[in-house]
C-alpha positions in Angstrom: -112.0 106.8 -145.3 -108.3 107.2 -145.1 -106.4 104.3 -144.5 -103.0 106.0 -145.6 -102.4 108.9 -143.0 -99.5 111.1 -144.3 -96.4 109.9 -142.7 -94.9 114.2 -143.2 -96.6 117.1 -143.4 -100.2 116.1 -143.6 -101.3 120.1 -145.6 -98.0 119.0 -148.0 -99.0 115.7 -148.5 -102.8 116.7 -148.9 -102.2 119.0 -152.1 -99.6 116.5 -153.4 -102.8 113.8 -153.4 -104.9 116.5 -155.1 -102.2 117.3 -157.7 -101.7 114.2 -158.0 -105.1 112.5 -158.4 -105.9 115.9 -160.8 -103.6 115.6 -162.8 -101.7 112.4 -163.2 -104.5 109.7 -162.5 -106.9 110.7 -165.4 -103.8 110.0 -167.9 -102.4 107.3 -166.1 -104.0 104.4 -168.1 -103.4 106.7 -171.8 -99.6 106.6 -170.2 -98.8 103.1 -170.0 -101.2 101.7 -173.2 -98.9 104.3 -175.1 -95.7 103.8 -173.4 -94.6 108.0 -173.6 -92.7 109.8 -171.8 -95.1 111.9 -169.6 -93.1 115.1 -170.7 -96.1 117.8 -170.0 -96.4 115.8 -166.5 -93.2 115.8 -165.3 -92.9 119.7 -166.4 -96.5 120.9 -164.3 -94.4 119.0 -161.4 -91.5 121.0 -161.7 -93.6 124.1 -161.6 -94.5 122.9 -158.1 -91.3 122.3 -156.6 -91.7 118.5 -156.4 -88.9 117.9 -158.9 -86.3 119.6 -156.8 -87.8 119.2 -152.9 -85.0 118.0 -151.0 -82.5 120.4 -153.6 -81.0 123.1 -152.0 -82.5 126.3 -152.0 -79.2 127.8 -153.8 -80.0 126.1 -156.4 -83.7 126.5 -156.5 -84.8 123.4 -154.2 -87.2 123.0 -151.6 -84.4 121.9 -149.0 -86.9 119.3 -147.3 -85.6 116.0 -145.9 -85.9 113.1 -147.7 -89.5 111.9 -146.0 -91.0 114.6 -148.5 -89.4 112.7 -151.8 -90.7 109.9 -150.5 -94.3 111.5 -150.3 -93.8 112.8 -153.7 -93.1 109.0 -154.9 -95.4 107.2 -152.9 -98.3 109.7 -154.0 -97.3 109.9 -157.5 -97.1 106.6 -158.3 -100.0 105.5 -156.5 -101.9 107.7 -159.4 -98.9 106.3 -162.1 -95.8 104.7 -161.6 -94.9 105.3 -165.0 -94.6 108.9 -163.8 -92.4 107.8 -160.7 -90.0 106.2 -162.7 -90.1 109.3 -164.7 -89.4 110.9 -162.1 -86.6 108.7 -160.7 -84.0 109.2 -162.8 -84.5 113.1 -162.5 -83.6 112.4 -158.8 -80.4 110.2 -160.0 -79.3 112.7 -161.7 -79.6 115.4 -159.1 -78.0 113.0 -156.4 -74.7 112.4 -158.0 -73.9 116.0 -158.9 -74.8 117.3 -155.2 -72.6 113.7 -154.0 -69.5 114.2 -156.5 -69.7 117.4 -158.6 -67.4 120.1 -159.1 -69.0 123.7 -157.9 -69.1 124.3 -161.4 -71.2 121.4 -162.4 -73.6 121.8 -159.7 -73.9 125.6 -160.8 -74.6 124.6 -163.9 -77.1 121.8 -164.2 -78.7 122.0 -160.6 -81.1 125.0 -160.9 -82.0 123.6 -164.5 -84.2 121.0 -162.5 -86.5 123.7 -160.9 -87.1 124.4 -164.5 -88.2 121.3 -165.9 -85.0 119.3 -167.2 -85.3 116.3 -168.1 -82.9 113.5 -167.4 -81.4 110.2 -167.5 -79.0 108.0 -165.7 -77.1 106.0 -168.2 -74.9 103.0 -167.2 -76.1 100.0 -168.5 -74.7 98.6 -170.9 -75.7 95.5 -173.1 -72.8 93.2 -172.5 -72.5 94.0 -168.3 -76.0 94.5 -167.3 -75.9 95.1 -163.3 -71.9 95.1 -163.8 -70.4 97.8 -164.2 -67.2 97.2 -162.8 -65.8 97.6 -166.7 -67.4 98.9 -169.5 -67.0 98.6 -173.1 -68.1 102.7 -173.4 -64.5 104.5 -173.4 -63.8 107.9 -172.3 -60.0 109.4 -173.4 -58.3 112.6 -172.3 -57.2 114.8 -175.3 -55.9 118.1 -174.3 -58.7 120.2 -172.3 -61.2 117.7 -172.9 -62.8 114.3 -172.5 -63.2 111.8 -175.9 -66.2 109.5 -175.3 -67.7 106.6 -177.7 -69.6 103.2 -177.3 -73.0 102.4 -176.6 -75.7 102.8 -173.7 -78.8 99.9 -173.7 -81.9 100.1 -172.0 -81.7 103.1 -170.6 -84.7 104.6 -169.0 -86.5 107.9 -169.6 -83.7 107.9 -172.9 -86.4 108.6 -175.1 -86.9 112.1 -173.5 -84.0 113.3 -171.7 -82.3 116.5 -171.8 -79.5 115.7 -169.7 -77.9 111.9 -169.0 -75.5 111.4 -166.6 -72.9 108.6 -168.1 -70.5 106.1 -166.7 -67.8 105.3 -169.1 -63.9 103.1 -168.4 -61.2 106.1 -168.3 -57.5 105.1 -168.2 -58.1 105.2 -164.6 -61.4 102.8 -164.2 -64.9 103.8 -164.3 -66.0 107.8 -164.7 -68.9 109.5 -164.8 -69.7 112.3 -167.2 -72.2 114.8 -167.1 -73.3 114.9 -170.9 -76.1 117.5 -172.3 -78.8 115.9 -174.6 -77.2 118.0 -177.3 -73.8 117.2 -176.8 -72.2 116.5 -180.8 -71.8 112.8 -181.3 -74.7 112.0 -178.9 -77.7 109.9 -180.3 -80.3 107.6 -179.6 -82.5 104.8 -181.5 -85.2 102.4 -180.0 -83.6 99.0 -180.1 -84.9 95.3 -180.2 -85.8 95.0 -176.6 -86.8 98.5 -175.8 -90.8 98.2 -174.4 -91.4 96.4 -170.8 -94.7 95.4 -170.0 -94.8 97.4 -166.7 -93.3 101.1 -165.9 -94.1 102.1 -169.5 -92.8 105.5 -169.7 -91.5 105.4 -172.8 -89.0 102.9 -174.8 -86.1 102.1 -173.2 -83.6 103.5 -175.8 -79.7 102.7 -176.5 -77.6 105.8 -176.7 -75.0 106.1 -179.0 -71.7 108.2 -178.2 -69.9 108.6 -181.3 -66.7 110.4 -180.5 -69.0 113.0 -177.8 -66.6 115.5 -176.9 -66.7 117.5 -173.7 -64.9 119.6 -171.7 -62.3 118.3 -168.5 -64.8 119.6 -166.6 -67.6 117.3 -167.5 -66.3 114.6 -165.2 -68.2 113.7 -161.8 -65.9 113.2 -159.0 -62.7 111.8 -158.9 -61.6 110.0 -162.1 -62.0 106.1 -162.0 -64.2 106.1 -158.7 -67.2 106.2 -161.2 -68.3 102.8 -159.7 -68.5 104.4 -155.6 -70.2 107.1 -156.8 -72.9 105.3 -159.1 -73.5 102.5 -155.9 -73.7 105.7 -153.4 -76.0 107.2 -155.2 -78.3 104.2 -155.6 -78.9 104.0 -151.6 -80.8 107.6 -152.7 -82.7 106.0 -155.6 -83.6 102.8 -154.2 -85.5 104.5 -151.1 -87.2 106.2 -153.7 -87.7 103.2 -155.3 -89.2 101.5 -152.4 -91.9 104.7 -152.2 -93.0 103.8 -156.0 -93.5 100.3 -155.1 -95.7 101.6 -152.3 -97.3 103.3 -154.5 -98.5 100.5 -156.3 -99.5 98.5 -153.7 -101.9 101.3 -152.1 -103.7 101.8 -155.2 -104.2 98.2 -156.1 -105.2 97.5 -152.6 -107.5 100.6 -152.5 -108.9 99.5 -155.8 -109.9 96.1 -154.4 -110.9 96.9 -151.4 -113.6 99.5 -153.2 -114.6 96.3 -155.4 -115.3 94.2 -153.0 -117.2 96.5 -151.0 -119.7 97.3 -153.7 -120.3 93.5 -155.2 -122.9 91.6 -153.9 -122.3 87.7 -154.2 -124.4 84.8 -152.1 -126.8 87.9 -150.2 -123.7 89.8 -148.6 -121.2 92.2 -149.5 -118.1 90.1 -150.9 -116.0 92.3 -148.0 -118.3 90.2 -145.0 -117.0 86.6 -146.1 -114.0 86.1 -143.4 -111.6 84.9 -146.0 -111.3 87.8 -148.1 -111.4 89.5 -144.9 -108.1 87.7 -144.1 -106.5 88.2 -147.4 -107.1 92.3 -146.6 -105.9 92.4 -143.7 -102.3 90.5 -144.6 -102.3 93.0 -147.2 -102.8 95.7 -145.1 -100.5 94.8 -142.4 -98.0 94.3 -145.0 -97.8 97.5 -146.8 -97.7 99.3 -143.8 -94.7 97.6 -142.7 -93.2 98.3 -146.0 -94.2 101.8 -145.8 -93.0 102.0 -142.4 -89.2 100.9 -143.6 -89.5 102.9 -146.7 -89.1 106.2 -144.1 -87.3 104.9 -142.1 -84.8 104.8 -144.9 -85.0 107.9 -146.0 -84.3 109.0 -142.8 -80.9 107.2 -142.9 -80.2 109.6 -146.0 -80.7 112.2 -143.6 -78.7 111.3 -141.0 -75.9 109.9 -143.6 -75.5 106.5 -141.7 -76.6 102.9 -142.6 -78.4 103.9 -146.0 -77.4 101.0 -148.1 -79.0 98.9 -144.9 -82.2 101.0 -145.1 -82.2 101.6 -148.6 -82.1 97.9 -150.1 -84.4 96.6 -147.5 -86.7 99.4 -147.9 -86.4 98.5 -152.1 -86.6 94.6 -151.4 -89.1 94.5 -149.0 -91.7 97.2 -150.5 -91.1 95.7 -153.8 -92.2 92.1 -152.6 -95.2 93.7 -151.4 -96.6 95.8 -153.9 -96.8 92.3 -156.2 -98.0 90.3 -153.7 -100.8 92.9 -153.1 -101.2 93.7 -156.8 -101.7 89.8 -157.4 -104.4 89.2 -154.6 -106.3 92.2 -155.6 -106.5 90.4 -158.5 -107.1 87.6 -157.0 -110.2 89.0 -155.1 -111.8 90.9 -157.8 -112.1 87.6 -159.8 -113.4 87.9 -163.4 -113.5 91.7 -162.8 -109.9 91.4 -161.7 -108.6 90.7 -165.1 -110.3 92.3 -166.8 -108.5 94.8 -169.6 -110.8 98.1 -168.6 -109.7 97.5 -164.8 -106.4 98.9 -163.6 -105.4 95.3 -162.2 -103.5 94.6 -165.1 -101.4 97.7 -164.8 -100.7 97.3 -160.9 -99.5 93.8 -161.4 -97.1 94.5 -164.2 -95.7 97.4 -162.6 -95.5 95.9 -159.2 -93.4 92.7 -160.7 -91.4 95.1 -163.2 -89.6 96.7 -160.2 -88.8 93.7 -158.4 -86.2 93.8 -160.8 -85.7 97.5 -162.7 -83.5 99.9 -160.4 -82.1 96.7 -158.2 -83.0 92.9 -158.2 -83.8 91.4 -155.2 -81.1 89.1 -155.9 -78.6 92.3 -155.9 -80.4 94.0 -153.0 -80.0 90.5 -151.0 -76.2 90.9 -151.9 -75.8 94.1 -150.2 -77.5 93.4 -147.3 -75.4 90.5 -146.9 -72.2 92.7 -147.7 -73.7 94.6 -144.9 -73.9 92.4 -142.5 -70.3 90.9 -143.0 -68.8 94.3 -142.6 -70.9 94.6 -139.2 -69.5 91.1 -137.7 -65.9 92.1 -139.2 -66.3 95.6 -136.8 -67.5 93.7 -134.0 
């Protein structure tokens, strides 16, 4: 039984299911009871091409649209969406050098992602949260180089990068940097509020710049558009986003489904009363709409036109989903439902962690609504 066609390449997406249920499903419950980076996971990936698919070939991508990501997302993360978020900021990373970079920043860092770097996308900070308008991390100009210090919070896949892209106030308003993992100055430490209950790939660490000194050419872009760039790219990351949630909501939904079908309760199969009948099919009627919007959006990144339409709706919608399907499976299953040795637990708490992690609702509602006043404004 397939419920799930493939909505690209049916022979890609087939051996992406097989890698993935191979070899991230097994450790997907060791993953988030440990809350670790999945380092050797992320790496076998790479190997494969999935870290880099929609790269360019020039720098050792597969060049495909952005449907394929979105396979790779909605497949991983149906196995572990640790892993997609793992993943993620790999992707975040990528996007704003191919976006903004210099030829020589591109040249430098791009092909390193067909070879397994690991990375981070560092702007929060513990004062400004979703604002990042102004930051208190400082980046000065002295001679051929760049001066930075301050301090990074909760910033995801920290406790493993390689590579972190950083946003940090210039003279000239919000920058980004693109900062190696080795860079002098640079450290990290787990802090107070470090560990979610869902997406557990690792502690959330705060990243300490102490006087990290890099060359002029370590700035992304234009100096003090750091703020366009970071949103731009998020229209990328958010579809991706959306594919995680996805993710989620197929496995919990599978997961029930294959409960109910087995358990015996009153002489039938508990799949033959009506109402859970009813509560399967709004859930399945709902993820694929989601699922539906989710490519959609990525082909907006594609075409380069309405993504930060597609991309929050895509994020806010499939979001919704996967914890409203995460929290009837559990629902259905009953006892067996919350259970610690089922993988209930696990959907739920990932499905409600990314209604807020990578974009709130509450911020995705705002740029849909920014949206739509710049369409009755062009009217």
């Amino acid at each position: 039984m397939d419920l799930w066609p493939a909505s690209i390449a049916p022979e890609f997406v087939a051996e992406l299911r097989a890698f993935a249920q191979t070899e991230i499903a097994p450790e997907a419950d060791e993953i988030d009871r440990t809350d670790v980076y999945p380092t050797a996971i992320i790496k076998r990936m790479a190997e494969r091409g999935y870290n880099t698919i929609t790269l360019d070939p020039a720098f050792g991508g597969g060049g495909k649209p952005y449907g394929f990501a979105a396979a790779v997302f909605e497949e991983v993360s149906y196995a572990s969406a640790a892993v997609g978020i793992s993943l993620i900021t790999i992707f975040q990373a990528q996007s704003i050098l191919k976006l903004f970079g210099s030829d020589e920043l591109k040249a430098t860092y791009l092909p390193q992602f067909s070879r397994g770097l690991l990375s981070s996308y560092a702007l929060t900070e513990a004062n400004h949260g979703s604002d990042i308008r102004s930051l208190d991390t400082k980046a000065v100009p002295d001679g051929d180089h760049w001066v930075i210090t301050g301090e990074k919070s909760f910033i995801t896949s920290g406790s493993a990068a390689e590579f972190f892209i950083i946003l940090a106030q210039t003279p000239a308003g919000v920058s980004a940097f693109a900062v190696p993992g080795d860079a002098n100055g640079l450290s990290s430490y787990v802090g107070t509020n470090s560990a979610t209950f869902g997406l557990r790939n690792g502690p959330h660490v705060n990243l300490v710049l102490d006087h990290v000194r890099l060359p002029k050419g370590a700035l992304i872009g234009q100096d003090g558009k750091g703020v366009r760039q970071a949103v731009g790219t998020l229209n990328y990351s958010r579809t991706l986003a959306g594919a995680i949630s996805i993710g989620i909501a197929r496995a919990a939904f599978d997961s029930a489904l294959a409960f109910v079908g087995s358990r015996t309760a009153f002489d039938q199969k508990v799949i033959e009363f009506q109402g859970i009948q009813w509560y399967f099919a709004d859930m399945l009627a709902e993820i694929d709409a989601a699922r539906l919007l989710v490519y959609r959006a990525a082909e907006a990144l594609d075409a380069g036109a309405e993504q930060d339409r597609y991309a929050s709706a895509a994020k806010l919608k499939a979001a919704a989903v996967a914890t409203q399907v995460a929290s009837t499976a559990v629902q259905v299953c009953g006892a067996y439902g919350t259970m610690e040795n089922a993988p209930f637990g696990r959907f739920l708490r990932d499905a409600k962690a990314y209604e807020i992690a990578g974009g709130s609702a509450e911020i995705l509602k705002n740029t849909i609504g920014k949206y739509l006043t710049r369409q009755l404004k062009s009217a």
